[in-house]
C-alpha positions in Angstrom: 87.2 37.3 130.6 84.4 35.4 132.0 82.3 36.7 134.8 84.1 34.8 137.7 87.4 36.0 136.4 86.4 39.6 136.4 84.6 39.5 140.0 87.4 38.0 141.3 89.5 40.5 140.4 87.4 43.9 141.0 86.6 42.3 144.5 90.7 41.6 145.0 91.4 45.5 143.6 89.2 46.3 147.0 90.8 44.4 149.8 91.8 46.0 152.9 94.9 44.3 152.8 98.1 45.6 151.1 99.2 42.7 150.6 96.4 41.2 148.9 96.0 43.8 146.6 99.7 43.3 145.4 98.8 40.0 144.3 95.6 41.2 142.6 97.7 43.9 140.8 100.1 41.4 139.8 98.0 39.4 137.8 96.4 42.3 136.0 100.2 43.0 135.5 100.5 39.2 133.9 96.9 39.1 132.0 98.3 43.2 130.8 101.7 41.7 129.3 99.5 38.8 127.6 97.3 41.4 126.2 99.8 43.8 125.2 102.0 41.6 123.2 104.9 40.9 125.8 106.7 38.0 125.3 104.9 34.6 126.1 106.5 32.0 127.5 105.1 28.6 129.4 106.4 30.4 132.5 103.2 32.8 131.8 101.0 30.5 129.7 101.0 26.7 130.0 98.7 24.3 128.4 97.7 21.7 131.0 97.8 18.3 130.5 95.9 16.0 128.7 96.5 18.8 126.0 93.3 17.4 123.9 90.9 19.3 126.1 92.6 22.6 125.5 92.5 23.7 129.3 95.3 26.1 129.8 96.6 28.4 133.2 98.2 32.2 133.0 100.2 32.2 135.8 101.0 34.8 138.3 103.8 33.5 141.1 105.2 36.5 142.7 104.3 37.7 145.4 103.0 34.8 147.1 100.1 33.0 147.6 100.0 32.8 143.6 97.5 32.8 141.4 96.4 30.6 138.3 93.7 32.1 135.9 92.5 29.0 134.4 90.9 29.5 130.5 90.9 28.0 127.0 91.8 30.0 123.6 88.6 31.0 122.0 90.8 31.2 118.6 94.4 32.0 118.0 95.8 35.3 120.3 92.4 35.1 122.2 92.5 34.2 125.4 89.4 33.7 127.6 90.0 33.7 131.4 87.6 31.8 133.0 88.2 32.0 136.3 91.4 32.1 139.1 92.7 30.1 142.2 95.1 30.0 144.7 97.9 27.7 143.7 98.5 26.6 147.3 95.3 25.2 147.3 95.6 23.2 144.0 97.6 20.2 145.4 99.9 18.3 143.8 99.7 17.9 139.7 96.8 15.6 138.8 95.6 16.0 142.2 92.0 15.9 142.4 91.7 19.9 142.9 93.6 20.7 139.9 91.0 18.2 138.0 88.7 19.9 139.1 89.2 23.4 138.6 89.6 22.1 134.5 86.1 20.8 134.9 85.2 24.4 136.6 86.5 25.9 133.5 84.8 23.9 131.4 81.2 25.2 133.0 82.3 28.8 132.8 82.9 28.7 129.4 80.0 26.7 128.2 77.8 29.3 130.9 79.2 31.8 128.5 78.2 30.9 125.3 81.3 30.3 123.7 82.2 28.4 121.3 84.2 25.3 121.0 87.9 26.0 122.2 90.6 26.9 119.5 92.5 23.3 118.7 95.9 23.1 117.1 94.8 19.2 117.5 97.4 17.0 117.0 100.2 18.8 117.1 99.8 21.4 119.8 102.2 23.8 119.0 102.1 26.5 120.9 103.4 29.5 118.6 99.6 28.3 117.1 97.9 29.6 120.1 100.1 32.5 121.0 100.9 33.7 117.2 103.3 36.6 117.7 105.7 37.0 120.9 105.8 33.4 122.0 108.4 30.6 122.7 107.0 27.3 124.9 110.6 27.9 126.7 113.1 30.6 126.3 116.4 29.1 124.9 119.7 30.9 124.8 121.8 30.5 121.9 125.7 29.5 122.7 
């Protein structure tokens, strides 16, 4: 977790409000099932488009206003939170916020010293990122 990430969170854990401190705890409830070995499903991570420059989101929805922890895998099963925003202030997809904020991730993880991103170029497939625990969508056999 990068330094924004984990600022963000601590100063969420201290809010006065009740209700923002549900949706703090929620998404150490949501980054906790990642690192834990829950199962893993786009509706948790998703790997944003253009896929090529590895930007992904862990995604906490409920309760509202949601979060999205944006980050890049450092290598397979590692996940490196960068940092988190509100979805309602995100706009649309390919909005210019949401380009952005992959731009923002991009600085926090080169402020960090980290590597190049983990690439399962050209293929993508996400049971590569997420080794153990993971389905891109959940299908239900008939």
């Amino acid at each position: 977790m990068c330094k924004p990430l984990s600022d963000a969170i601590s100063q969420g854990r201290v809010s006065t409000e009740e209700g923002e401190r549900k949706v703090w705890a929620a998404l150490e409830a949501a980054i906790s099932h990642f690192i834990e070995g829950g199962l893993v499903t786009d509706d948790l991570m998703k790997q944003l488009l253009p896929r090529k420059y590895e930007h992904w989101e862990l995604r906490s929805r409920k309760p509202r206003p949601s979060l999205r922890v944006f980050g890049r895998f450092a290598m397979p099963d590692v996940f490196v939170g960068t940092h988190v925003e509100r979805r309602d202030r995100l706009g649309a997809k390919w909005s210019p916020q949401w380009e952005h904020q992959k731009l923002v991730c991009e600085d926090h993880w080169n402020e960090a010293g980290l590597p190049a991103p983990f690439t399962d170029q050209p293929s993508f497939l996400y049971e590569r990122y997420i080794t153990s625990n993971a389905r891109q969508k959940i299908r239900v056999q008939l």
